[in-house]
C-alpha positions as CSV (number, residue, x, y, z in Angstrom):
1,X,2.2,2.8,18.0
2,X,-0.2,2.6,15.1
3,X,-0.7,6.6,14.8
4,X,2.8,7.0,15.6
5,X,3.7,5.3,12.6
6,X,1.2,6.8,10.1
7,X,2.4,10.2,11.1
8,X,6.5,9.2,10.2
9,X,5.1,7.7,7.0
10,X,3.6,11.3,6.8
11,X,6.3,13.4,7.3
12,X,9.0,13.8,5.0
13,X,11.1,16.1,2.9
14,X,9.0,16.1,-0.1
15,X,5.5,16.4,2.1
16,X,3.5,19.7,2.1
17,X,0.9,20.0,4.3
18,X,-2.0,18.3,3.0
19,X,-5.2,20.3,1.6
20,X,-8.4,20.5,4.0
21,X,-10.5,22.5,1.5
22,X,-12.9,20.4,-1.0
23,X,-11.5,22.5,-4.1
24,X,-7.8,22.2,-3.1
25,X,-8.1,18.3,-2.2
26,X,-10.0,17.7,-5.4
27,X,-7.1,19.5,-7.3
28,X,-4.1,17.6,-5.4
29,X,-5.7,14.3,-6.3
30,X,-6.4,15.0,-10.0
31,X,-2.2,15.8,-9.8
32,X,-1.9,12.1,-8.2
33,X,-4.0,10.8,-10.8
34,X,-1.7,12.4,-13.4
35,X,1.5,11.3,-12.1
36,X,0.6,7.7,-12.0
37,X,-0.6,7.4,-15.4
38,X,2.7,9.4,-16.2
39,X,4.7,7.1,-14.2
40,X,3.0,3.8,-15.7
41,X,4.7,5.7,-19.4
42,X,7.7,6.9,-18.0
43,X,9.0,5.5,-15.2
44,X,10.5,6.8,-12.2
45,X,13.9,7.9,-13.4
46,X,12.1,10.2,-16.5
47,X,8.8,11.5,-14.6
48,X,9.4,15.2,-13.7
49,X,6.6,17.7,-12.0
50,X,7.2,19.3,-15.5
51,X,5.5,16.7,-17.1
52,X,3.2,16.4,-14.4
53,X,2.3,19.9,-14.9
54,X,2.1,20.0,-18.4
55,X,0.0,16.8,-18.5
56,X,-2.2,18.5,-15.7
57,X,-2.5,21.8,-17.4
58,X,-1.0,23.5,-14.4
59,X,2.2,25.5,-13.6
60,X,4.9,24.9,-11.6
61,X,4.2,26.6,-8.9
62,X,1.1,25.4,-8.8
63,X,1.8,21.9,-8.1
64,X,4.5,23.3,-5.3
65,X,1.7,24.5,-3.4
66,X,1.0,20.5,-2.9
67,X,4.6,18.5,-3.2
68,X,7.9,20.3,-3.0
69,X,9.8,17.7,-5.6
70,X,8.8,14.7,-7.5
71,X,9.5,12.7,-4.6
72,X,6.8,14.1,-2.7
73,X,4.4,13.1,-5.6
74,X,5.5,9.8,-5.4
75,X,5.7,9.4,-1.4
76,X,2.3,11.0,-2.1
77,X,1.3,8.3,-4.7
78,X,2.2,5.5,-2.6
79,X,1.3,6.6,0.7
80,X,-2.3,6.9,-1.0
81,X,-1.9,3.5,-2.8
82,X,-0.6,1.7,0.8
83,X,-3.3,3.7,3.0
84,X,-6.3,2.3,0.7
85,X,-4.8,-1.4,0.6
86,X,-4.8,-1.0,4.4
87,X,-8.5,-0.2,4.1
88,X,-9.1,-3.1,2.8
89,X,-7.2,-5.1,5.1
90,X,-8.8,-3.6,8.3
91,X,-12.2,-4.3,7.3
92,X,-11.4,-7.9,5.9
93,X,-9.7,-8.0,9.8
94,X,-13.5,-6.6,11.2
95,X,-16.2,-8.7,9.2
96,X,-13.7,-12.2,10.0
97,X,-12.2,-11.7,13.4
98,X,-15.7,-12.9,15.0
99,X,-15.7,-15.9,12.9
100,X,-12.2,-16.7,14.9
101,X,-8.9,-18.4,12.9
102,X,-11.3,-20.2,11.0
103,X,-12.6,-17.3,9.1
104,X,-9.7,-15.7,8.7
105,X,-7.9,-18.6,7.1
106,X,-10.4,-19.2,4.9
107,X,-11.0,-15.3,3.9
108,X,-7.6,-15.0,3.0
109,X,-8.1,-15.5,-0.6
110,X,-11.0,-13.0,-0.5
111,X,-8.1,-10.2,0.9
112,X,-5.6,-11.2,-1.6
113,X,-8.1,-10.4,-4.5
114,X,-9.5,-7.6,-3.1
115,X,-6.1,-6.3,-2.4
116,X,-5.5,-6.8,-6.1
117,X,-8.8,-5.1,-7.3
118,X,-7.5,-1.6,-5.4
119,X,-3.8,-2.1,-7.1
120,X,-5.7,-2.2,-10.3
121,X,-8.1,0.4,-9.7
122,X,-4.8,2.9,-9.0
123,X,-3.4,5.0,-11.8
124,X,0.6,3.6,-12.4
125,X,0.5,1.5,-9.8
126,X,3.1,-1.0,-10.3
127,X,5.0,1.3,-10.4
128,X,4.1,3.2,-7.6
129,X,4.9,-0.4,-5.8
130,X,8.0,-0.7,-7.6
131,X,9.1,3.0,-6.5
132,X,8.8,1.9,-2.8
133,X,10.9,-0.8,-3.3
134,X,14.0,0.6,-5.4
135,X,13.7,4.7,-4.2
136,X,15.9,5.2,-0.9
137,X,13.5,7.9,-0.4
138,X,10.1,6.3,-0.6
139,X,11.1,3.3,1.4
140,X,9.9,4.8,4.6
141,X,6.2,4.5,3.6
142,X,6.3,0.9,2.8
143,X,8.2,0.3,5.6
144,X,5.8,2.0,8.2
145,X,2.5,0.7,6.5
146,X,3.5,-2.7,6.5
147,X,4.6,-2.3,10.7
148,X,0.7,-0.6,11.3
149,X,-0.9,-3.3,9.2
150,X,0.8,-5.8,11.3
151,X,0.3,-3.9,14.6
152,X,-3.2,-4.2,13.6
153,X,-2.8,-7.9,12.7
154,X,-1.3,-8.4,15.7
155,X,-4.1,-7.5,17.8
156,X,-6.6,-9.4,16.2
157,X,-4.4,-12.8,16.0
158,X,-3.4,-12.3,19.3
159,X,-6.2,-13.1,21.5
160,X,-6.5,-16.1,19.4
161,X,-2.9,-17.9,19.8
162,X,-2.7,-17.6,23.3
163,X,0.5,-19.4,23.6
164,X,2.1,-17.7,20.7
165,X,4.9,-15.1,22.2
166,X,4.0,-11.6,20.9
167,X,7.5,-11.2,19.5
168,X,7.1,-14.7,17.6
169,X,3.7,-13.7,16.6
170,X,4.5,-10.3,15.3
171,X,7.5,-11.6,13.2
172,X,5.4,-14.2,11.6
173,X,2.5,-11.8,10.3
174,X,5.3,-9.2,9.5
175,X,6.3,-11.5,7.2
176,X,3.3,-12.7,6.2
177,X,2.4,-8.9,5.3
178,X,5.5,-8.5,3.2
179,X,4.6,-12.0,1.5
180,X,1.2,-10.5,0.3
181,X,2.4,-7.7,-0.9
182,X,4.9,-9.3,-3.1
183,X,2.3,-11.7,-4.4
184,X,0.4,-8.8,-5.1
185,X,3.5,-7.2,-7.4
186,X,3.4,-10.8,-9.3
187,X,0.2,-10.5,-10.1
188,X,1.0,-7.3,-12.3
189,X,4.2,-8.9,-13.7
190,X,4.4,-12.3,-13.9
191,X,2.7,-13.6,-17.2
192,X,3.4,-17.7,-16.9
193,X,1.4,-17.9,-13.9
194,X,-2.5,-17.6,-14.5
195,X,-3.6,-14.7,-12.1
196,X,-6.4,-17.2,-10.5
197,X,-3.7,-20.1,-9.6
198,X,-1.4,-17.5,-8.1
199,X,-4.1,-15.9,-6.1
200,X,-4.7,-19.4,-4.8
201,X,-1.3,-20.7,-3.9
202,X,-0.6,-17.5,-2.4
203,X,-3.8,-18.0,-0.2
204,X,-2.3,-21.4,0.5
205,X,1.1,-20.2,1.9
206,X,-0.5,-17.7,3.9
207,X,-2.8,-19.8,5.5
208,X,0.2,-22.3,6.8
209,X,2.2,-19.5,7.7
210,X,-0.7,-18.2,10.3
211,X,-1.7,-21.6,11.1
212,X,-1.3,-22.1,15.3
């Protein structure tokens, strides 16, 4: 189920093949790069692959050889963003899962910062987030990462609630997932909340929600 899923979040409209050549990859992420810091300036309604180009010093066609419309910069944007908080989560899910629910509870704070330090690290990305959310055509990537993060979850938590139905399970860290990823947005946009005390409470909730 898990590869089935990345490869729907991978195929779309807007979606050219991607690169396999060190050269071409290097030059479809610089365009990434370019689009988020355009999209942290501009937004999603005024960000254009002309202003992507023109920031990138490309062409047009150029940047066609990679994404047929803006929409397949940002499904590429966010697919990128979702695919390296997912990194995160699955080794957070390796290094704990010996330790048992014990060391997961207690690492979740550790995942909900890390989480934040690779939103930070990505260029325009609150509003690659916020594209996911409020684009009809981006919503399939959010969608589908958040289902193979918690078939992943699911796996791991499983053997360790026994007596937890699958389908009970499954909607809990589905939920759960969803939950950090909005705590995640608040971190970016909420200013009366000090980042640390959010980080916390949000570690909190999460921890009672996955309790047994």
């Amino acid at each position: 189920m898990q590869t089935s899923l990345n490869t729907v979040a991978r195929r779309s409209a807007g979606q050219v093949s991607q690169p396999r050549q060190g050269r071409a990859v290097a030059t479809r992420e610089r365009l990434l790069d370019v689009a988020g810091q355009l999209l942290g300036e501009v937004g999603v309604e005024r960000i254009s692959t002309n202003l992507i180009c023109a920031r990138a010093g490309m062409t047009p066609p150029a940047l066609y050889r990679y994404f047929k419309d803006k929409y397949g910069v940002l499904e590429a944007l966010g697919q990128r963003l979702m695919d390296r908080q997912n990194a995160v989560l699955f080794e957070w899910l390796d290094h704990h899962a010996p330790g048992g629910l014990a060391a997961l509870s207690e690492g979740v704070e550790l995942l909900l910062r890390a989480t934040a330090n690779v939103t930070a690290s990505e260029p325009g990305a609150i509003w690659t987030l916020r594209a996911l959310r409020a684009v009809p055509q981006l919503a399939h990537v959010r969608i589908a990462s958040h289902r193979l993060v918690t078939d992943r979850m699911a796996a791991v938590y499983g053997p360790l609630l026994p007596d937890l139905p699958h389908e009970v399970l499954w909607r809990r860290l589905r939920l759960s997932v969803e939950f950090g990823f909005a705590a995640d947005e608040m971190l970016n946009e909420e200013t009366l909340i000090p980042r640390d005390d959010l980080i916390r409470d949000a570690a909190a909730i999460l921890r009672h929600a996955l309790a047994p």
